[in-house]
C-alpha positions in Angstrom: -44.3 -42.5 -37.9 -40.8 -40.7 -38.2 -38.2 -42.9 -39.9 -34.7 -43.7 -37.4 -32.7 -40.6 -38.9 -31.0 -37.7 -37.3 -32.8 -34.5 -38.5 -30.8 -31.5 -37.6 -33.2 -28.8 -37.6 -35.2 -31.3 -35.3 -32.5 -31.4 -33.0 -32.1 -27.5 -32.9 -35.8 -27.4 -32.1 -36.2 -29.6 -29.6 -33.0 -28.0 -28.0 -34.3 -24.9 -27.9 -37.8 -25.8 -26.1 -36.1 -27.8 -23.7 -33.5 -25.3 -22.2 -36.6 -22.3 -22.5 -38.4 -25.1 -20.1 -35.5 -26.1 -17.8 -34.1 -22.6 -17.3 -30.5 -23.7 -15.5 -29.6 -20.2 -15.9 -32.9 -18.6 -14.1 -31.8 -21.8 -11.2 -28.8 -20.6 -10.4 -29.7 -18.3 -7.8 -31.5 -21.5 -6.5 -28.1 -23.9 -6.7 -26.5 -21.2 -5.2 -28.6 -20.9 -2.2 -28.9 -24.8 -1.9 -24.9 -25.5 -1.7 -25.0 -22.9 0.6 -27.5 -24.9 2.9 -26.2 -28.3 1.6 -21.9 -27.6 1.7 -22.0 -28.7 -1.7 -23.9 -30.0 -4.9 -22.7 -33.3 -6.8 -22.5 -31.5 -10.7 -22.3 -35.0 -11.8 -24.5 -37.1 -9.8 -27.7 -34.4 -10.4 -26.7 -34.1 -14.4 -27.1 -38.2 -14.6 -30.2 -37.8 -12.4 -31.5 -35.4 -15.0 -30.4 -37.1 -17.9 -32.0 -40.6 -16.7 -35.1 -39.4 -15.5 -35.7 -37.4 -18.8 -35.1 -40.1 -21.4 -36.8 -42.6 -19.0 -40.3 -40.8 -19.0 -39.6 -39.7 -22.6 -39.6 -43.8 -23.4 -41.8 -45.2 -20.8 -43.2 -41.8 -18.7 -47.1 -42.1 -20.0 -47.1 -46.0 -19.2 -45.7 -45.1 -15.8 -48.3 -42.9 -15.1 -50.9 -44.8 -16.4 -50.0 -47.9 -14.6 -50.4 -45.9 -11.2 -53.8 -44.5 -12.6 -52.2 -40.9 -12.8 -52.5 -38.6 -15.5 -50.3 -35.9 -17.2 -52.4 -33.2 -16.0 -52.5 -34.7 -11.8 -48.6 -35.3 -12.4 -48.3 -31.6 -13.0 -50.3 -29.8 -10.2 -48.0 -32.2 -8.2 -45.1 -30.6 -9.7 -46.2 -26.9 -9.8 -46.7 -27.7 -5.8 -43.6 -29.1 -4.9 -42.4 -26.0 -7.1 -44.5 -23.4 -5.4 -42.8 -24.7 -2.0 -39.2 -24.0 -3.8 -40.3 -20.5 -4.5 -41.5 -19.8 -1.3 -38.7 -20.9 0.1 -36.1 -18.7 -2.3 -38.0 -15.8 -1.4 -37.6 -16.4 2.3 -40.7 -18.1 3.8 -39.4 -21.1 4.9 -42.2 -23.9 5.2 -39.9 -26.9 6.5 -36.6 -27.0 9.5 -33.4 -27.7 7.5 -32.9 -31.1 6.8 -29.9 -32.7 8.3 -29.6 -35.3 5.3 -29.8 -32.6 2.7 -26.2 -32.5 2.2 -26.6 -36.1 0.8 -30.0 -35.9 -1.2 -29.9 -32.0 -2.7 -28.6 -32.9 -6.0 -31.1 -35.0 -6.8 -34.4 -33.8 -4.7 -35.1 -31.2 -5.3 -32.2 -30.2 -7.6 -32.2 -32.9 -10.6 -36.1 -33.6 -9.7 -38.5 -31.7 -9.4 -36.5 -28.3 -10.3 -34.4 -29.5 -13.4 -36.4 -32.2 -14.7 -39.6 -31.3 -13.1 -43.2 -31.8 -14.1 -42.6 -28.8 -16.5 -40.5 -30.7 -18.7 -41.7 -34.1 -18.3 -44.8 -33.0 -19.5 -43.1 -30.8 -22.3 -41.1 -34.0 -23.3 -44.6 -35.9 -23.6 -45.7 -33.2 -26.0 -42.9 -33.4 -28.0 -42.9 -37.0 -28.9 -45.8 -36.5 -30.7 -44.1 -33.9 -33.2 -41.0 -34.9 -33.3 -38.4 -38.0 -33.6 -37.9 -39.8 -30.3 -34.0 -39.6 -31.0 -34.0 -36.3 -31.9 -35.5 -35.8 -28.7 -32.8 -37.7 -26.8 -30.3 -35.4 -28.9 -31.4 -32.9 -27.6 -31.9 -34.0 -23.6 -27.9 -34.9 -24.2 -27.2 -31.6 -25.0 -29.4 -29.9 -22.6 -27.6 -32.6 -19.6 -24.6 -31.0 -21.0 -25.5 -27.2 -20.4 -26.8 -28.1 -16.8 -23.3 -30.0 -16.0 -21.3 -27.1 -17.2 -23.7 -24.6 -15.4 -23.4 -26.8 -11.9 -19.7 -27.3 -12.1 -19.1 -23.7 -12.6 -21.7 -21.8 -10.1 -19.1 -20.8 -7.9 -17.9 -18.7 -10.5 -21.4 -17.7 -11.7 -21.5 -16.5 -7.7 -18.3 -14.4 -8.1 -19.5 -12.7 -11.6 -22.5 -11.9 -9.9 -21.9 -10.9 -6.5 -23.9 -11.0 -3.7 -26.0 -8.1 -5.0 -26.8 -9.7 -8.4 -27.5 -13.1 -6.7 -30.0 -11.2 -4.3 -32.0 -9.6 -7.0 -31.6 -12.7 -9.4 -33.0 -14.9 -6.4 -36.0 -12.7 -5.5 -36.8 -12.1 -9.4 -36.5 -15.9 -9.7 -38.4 -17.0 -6.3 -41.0 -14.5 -8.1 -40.9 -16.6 -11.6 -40.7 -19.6 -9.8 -44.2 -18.5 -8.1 -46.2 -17.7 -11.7 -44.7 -21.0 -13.2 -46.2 -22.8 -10.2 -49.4 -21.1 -10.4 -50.0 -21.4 -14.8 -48.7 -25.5 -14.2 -51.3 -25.3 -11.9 -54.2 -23.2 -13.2 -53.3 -24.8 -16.8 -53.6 -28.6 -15.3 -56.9 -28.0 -13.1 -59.0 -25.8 -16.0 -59.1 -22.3 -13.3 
């Protein structure tokens, strides 16, 4: 049982994982492409998404799941398909007509949930409660909220700094990525 103290290298730690499993920077070419569709993405209204639905299934996400009779392991494939469908979609097979109400949903499905705070790190956060202090952990979700807000507000710039080129082949690379991190939540969830 860890005692109710800050541990700074915990912190660090846990930081680290966390912004190696959300990737904002590898999404961009994703945000990009869905303000393009949408008009627009609500920074804060997807960062609040994020940072609820993180600390909530860090406190209470097993119970959740086990009250519906779901496990970890049928909560990810679920992810790595809804996932799979978003990298299909970056790398130009589209599987669905445009939404009309996307303008008003996008930043939080599928932005906050499943592609932030997806299945990936819900499942990450579950493994990290058991080696490490639950408000270390919360720490370092702040933290990690804080990064994806900063990254959201300023993606227009990101665009510019990039340029259509550089989005192109950061898209395709990501819609690629996207596909193999579909794919291992998959194969690593079903035993292929």
């Amino acid at each position: 049982m860890h005692s109710f103290t800050f541990n700074f290298r915990e912190i660090v730690s846990v930081t680290m994982i966390l912004f190696a499993i959300i990737d904002i920077i590898g999404s961009v070419p994703v945000i990009i492409e869905m303000r393009r569709r949408a008009g627009h993405v609500e920074s804060e209204k997807a960062s609040i998404a994020v940072l609820g639905l993180m600390i909530a299934f860090l406190l209470i996400g097993e119970n959740i799941l086990s009250i519906i009779g779901l496990d970890v392991a049928s909560f990810a494939i679920a992810g790595s398909l809804v996932i799979f469908i978003i990298a299909m979609e970056i790398l130009g097979i589209h599987l669905f007509k445009a939404d009309e109400s996307l303008p008003s949903t996008v930043s939080i499905v599928p932005l906050a949930f499943p592609l932030i705070a997806g299945a990936g790190t819900m499942t990450t956060l579950l493994s990290l409660k058991s080696q490490y202090a639950t408000q270390n952990i919360i720490v370092a979700i702040v933290i990690n909220t804080l990064f994806v807000y900063m990254v959201l507000k300023n993606v227009k710039w990101i665009e510019k700094l990039l340029g259509r080129g550089g989005i192109e082949i950061l898209r395709k690379a990501f819609g690629v990525i996207l596909l193999a991190i579909a794919i291992k939540l998959f194969r690593n969830n079903t035993g292929l």
